[in-house]
C-alpha positions in Angstrom: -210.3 103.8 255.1 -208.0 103.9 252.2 -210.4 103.6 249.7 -212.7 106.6 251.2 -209.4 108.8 250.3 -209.0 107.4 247.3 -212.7 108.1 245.9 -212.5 111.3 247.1 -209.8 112.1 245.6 -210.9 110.8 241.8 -214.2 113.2 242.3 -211.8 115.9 242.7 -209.3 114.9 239.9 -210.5 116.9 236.7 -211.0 114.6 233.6 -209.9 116.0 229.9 -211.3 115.1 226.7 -208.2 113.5 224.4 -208.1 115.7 221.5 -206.8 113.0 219.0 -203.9 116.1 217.9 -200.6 114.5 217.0 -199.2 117.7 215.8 -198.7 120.9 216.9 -200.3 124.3 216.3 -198.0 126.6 216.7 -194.9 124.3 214.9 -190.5 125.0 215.6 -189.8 127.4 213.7 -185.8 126.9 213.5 -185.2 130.7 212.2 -186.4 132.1 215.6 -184.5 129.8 217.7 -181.4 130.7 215.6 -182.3 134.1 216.3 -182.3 133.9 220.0 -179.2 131.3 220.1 -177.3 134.0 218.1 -178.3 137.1 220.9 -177.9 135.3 223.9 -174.3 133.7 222.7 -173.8 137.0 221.3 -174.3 139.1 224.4 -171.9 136.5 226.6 -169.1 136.4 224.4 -167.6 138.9 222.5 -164.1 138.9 219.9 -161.8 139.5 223.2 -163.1 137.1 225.2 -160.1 134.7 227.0 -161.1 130.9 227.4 -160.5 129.8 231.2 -162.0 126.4 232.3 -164.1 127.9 235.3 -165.3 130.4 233.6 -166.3 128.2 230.7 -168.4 125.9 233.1 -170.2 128.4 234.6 -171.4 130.9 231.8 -172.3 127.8 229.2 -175.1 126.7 231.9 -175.7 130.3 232.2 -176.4 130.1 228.5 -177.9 127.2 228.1 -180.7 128.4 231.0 -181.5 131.6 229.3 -181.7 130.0 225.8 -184.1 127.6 226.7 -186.2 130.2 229.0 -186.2 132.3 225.7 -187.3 129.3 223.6 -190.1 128.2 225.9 -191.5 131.6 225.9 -192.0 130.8 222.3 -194.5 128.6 223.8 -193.8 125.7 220.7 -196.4 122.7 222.2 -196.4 119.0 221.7 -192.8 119.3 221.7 -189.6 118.3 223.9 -186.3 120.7 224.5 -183.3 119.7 223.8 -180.6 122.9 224.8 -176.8 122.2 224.7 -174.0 124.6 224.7 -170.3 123.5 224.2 -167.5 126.1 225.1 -164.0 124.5 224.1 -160.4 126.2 224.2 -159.3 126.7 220.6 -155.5 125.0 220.6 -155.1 123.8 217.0 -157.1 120.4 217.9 -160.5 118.8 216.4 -163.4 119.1 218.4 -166.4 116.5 218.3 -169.2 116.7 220.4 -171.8 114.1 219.7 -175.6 113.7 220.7 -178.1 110.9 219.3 -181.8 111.4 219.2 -184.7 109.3 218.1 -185.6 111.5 214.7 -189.3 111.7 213.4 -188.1 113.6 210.0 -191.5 114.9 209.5 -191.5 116.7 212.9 -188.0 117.2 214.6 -186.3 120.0 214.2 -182.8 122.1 215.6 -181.3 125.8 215.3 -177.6 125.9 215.8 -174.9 128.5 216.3 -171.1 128.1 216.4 -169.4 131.3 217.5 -165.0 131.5 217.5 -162.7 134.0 218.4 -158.6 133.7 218.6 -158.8 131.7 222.3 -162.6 129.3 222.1 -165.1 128.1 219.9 -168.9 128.0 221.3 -171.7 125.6 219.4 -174.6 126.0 220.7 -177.8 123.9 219.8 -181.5 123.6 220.4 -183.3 120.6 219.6 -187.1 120.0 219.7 -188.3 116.8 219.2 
């Protein structure tokens, strides 16, 4: 019985062709992503805005999910997203925040932002690898 189910379901599976492409058409183009990092962190925080833990949380996913709807809509193919956004309270201490990729220098790319007022500092980063 199984295998009746299970060759009617490969007629109905849909083979493609393998195109043999390794690289993308439409390639990252790390001056648009900037671009859109800069509005959307831009339009969130502003000179006057305080730093408060809870708030931090909530509005750097916030960011992070617009900037990566944004980015996709750029509709970049072949490719993987990376979006991180960091919001930290400025008090006269070093910040590190560290991530390690696998890096194909012929292909990888990132856009970054860092945005700082008196009270936080904000890096954001895209990555598409």
């Amino acid at each position: 019985m199984s295998s009746y189910f299970s060759k009617k379901r490969r007629s109905q599976m849909q083979t493609k062709m393998n195109t043999y492409r390794m690289e993308s058409l439409n390639k990252f183009q790390p001056d648009r992503v900037e671009k859109i990092i800069k509005e959307v962190v831009n339009a969130h925080l502003n000179e006057t805005t305080p730093y408060e833990p809870g708030w931090a949380k909530e509005i750097s996913k916030e960011m992070t999910t617009e900037i990566r709807d944004k980015v996709r809509q750029l509709e970049f193919e072949r490719y993987k997203l990376v979006c991180l956004v960091d919001i930290v309270q400025k008090s006269n201490l070093d910040m590190v925040s560290c991530a390690s990729f696998l890096w194909n220098a012929d292909h990888d790319r990132y856009a970054g932002f860092t945005f700082h007022n008196n009270q936080l500092v904000c890096a954001a980063l895209c990555v598409y690898e």
